[in-house]
N, C-alpha and C positions, 0 to 999 in steps of 0.2 A: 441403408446397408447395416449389418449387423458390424459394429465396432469391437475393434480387440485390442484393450490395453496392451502396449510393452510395459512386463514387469522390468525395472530400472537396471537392478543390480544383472541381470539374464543380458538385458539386452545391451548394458555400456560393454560384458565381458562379449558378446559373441561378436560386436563390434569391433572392437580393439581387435579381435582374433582377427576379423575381416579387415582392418587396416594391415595387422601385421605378416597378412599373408599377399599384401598390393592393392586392397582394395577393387578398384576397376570399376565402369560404368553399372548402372544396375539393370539385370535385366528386363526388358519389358515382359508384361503381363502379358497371357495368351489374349486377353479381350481389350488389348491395348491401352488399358489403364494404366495411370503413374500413380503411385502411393510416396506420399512425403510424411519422415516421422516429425510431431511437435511435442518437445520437452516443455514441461506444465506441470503443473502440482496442485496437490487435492483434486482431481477431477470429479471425483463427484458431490465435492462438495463448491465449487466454482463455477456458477454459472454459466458466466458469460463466454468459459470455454467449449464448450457444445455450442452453442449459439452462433460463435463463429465459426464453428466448422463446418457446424450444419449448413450454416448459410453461403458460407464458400463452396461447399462441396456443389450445391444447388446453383451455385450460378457457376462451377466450372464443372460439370458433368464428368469427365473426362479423369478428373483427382481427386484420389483419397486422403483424407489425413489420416494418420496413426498416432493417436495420443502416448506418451512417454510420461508415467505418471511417475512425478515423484512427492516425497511429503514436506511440505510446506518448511517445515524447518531445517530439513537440509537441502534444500534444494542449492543455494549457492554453492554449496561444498560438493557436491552430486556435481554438476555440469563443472565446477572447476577441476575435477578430476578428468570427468568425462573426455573435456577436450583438451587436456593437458595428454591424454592418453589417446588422441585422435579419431575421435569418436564423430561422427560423420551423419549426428539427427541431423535432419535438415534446417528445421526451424528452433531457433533457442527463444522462449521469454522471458525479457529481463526486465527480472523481480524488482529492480529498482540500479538506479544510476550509479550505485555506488558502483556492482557488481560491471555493468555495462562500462563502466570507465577502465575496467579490468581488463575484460575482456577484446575492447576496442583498442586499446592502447599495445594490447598485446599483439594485435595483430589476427587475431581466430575470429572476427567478422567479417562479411563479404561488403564491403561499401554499398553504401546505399544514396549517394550523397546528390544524384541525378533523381531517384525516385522523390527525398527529402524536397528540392529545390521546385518540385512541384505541386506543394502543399502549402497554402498561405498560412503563415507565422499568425497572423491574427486572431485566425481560427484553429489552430492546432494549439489548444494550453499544453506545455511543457516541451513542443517541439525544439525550442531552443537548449534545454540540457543537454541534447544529443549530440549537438553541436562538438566535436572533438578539434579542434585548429582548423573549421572549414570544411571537417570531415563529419558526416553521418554514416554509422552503419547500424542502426536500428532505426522505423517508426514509430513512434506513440498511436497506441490505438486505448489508451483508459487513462482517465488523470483524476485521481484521489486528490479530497483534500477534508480536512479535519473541520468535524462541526463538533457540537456539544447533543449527544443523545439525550433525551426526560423520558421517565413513565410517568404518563400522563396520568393516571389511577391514584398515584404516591402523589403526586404532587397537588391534585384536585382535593386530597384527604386531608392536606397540610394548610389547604387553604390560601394557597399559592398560587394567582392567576400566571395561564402557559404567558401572557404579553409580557408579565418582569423577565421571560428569556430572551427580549427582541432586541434590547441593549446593556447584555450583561458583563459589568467587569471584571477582573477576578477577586477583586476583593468582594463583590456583591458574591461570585460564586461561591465564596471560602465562608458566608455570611449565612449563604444557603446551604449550602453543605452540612452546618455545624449544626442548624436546625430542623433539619431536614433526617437528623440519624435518631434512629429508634431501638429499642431491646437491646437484646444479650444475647452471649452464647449461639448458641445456633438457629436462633430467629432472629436476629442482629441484621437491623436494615438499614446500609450504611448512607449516608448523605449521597458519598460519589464514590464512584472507580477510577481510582487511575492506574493501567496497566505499567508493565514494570519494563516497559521501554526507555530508554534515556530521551527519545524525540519527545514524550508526553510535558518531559520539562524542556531541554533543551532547545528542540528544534523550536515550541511556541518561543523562548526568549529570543532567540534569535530571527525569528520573522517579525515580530513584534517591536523589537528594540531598532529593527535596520542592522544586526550585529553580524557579522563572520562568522562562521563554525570552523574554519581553517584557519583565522588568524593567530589562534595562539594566547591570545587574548582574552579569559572567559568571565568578568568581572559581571557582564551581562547575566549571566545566569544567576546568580545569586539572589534577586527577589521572588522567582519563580520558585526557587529551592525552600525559601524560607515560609512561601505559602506552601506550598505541598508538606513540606515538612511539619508546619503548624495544624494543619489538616489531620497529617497522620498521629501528631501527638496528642490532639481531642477526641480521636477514637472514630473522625469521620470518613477517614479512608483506611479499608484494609492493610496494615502495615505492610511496607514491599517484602520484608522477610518473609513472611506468610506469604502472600502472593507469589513466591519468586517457589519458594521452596516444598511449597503443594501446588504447582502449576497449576495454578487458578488461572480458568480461562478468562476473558472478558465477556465473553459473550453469555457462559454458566453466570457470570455475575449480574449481569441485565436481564438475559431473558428471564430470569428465574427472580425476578423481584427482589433479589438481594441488594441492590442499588438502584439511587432514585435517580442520579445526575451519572452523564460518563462519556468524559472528551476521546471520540473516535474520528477513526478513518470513513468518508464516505460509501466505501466499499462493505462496511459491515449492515446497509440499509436492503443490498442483497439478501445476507444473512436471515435479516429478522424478516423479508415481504417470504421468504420460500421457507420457515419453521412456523409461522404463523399459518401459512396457507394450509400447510401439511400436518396443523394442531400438536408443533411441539412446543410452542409459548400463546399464553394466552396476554403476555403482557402489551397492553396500548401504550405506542409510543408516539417520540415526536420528536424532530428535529431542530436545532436552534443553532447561529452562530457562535461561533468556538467565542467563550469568551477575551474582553481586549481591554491593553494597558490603557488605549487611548482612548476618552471622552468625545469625538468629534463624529461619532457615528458610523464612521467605516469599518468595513470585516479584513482584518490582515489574521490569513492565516496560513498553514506549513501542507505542503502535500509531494507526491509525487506521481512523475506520472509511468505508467506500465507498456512496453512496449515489446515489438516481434523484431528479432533478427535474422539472420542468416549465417550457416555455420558454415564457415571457409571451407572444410572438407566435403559439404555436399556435395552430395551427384547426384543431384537434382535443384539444380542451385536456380531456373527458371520459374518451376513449378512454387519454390521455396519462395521467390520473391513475388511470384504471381496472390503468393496468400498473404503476403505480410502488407502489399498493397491494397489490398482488399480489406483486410482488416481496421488498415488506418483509413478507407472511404469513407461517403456515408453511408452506403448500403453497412458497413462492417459497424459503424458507430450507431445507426439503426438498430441490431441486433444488440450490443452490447443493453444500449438503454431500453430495450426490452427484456435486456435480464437483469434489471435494476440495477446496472451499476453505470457508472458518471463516465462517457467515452471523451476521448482526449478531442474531437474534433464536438466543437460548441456552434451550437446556434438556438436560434428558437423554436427552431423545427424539431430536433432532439429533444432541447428541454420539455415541450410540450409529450413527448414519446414517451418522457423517461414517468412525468407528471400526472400522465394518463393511467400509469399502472394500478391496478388494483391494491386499494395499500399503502402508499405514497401520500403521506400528511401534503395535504392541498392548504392549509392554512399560512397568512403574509410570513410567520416566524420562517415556516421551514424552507418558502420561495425566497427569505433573504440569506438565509444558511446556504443553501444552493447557488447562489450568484454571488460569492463574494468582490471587494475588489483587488485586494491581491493575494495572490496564492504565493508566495516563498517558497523556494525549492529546499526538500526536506534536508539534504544534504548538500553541497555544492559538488562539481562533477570537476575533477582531480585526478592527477594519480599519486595525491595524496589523501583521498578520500578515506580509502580504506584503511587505511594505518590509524589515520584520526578518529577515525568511527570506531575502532577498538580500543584505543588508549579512552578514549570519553566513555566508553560502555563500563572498561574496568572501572575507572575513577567513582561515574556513578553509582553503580551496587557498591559502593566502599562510604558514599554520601548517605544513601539512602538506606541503609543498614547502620551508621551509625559509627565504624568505625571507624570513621575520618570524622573531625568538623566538618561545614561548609567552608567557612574559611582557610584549613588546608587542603580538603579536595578540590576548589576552584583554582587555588594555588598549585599543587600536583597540576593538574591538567595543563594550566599554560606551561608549566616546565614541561612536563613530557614531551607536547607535543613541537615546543622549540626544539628540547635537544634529542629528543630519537626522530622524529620526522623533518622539524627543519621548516 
């Protein structure tokens, strides 16, 4: 079928309109078709959203999806207007747990806590964040988590075999980084990238140490800060000022050779198999374990995982759950790892799917990056999540900009977050 985006802003107003005139069932189509809309972001630049729809659509004949495109960076603010304004997509995808703890807590998901109970915890990584007091009202259908990207090309030049990436610590990383940066100016090729998230420090101290991100407590981050920081003072990572205030993407920073080393999200391995295919980088990459404090050879590293809900206002609340179940199967995890990205429901039958792709470093480094053994949840699922996530965002750009010490921005943040959250 030909697909028609809803434009966001068009379609949350004439929604709202539709609410505030009673809303009511919707009507069915002359060829008795049901169309459910799914809120989503970047569509055409996200795989593995086509992939499911396609393949849903294909195994329920009968239902259409309607994608609801919005962009990537506002999307949490987008759907929390949306449904604060009783906005009636059928399907929401939640960008991440923080946003889900919101929305869930609040009441604007349809439980799903019977669908959930029939999915083994074993096999679904990150099904247990959803968990709300006993309650689910979203599936995981993608579970990200953070390896260390290489250009294989930079690093072969340097004389650097890809195996010193198979058990790298961070101080080995900070070692390579600093020898690893070359030029000036605008041929300046930096050792690493580290984007200007607070997770790229935080969230690794805190999976790595066993620490709290709600405790209130941040003494734990401080060595993390003081590598990145010594990093950024040797000239081997892009200053975050610069990054932050010429929105430097990550991905301009990799694909384009500008960086040799650059701790990401597994989801960015989509990215580079469909710009590669499509000859908009020609850089050879590679996959490697997120670098780790500890010497004893296991991979602990931070992710989180992506999941479908259902918006309490639907009217079409069956159909809504018939795709969000589908999604999290493995026909729906099947399509994901064929659009190169990591689905939340694991096994060997997918790994080998995901493995097979044309593109996909088949080398031991990037199949032990791929299976770590524990993934740490990027954030903890709260309803104090979000508060915390913002008072730690301020704090950091006040860190890594320079206007705070470490020592009183680590300070700030535990005060903050005891006495305005608690």
């Amino acid at each position: 079928m030909k697909r028609h985006l809803v434009p966001t802003l068009a379609a949350a107003a004439a929604l709202a309109l539709l609410t505030a005139c009673g809303g009511g069932s919707p009507e069915p189509a002359a060829d008795g078709r049901q169309t459910i809309k799914l809120a989503l972001w970047n569509y055409a630049t996200t795989p593995e959203f086509k992939a499911i729809i396609d393949g849903f659509e294909q195994a329920n004949p009968g239902i259409d999806v309607q994608p609801v495109d919005i962009l990537a960076d506002d999307y949490a603010e987008k759907v929390t207007t949306m449904l604060a304004g009783g906005d009636s997509t059928d399907v929401l995808t939640m960008k991440n747990v923080i946003d889900y703890s919101r929305f869930g807590t609040r009441g604007q998901l349809v439980p799903l806590t019977d669908e959930a109970k029939k999915l083994d915890p074993a096999k679904y990584s990150g099904l247990d964040a959803y968990d709300l007091d006993g309650k689910y009202f979203a599936l995981p259908y993608r579970q990200d988590f953070w390896v260390l990207y290489y250009n294989k090309a930079l690093l072969e030049q340097a004389g650097v075999a890809e195996s010193k990436l198979h058990n790298l610590s961070w101080d080995g990383y900070a070692e390579l980084a600093k020898s690893l940066t070359k030029g000036s100016g605008g041929g300046k090729v930096y050792g690493a990238y580290q984007h200007t998230w607070r997770s790229v420090v935080q969230a690794t101290a805190a999976a790595q140490t066993g620490s709290d991100l709600l405790g209130g407590d941040y003494g734990f981050f401080k060595d993390q800060y003081k590598l990145t920081l010594d990093l950024q003072q040797h000239g081997a990572l892009m200053p975050w000022a610069t990054a932050s205030s010429q929105k430097v993407t990550y991905n301009t920073m990799f694909s384009t050779g500008k960086a040799v080393l650059m701790p990401m999200g597994t989801w960015y391995a989509s990215t580079l198999l469909a710009d590669t295919k499509a000859g908009k980088t020609k850089v050879e990459w590679g996959v490697a374990p997120l670098p780790q404090r500890a010497t004893d050879g296991k991979v602990t590293t931070f992710g989180s995982p992506t999941a479908f809900a259902v918006n309490k206002n639907s009217k079409n609340a069956d159909a809504a759950k018939k795709f969000v179940e589908w999604a999290a199967s493995e026909a729906g995890a099947t399509a994901v790892a064929q659009a190169g990205v990591t689905p939340a429901l694991q096994s060997q039958k997918i790994l080998d799917t995901y493995f097979a792709l044309p593109g996909v470093p088949q080398d031991e480094v990037a199949k032990k990056a791929f299976k770590p053994d524990q993934v740490a949840l990027e954030m903890p699922v709260s309803d104090k999540s979000s508060d915390v996530d913002q008072l730690l965002t301020e704090e950091h750009e006040l860190v890594m900009t320079g206007e705070k010490s470490l020592d009183d921005g680590v300070a700030e943040m535990s005060k903050r977050v005891k006495n305005e959250v608690g």
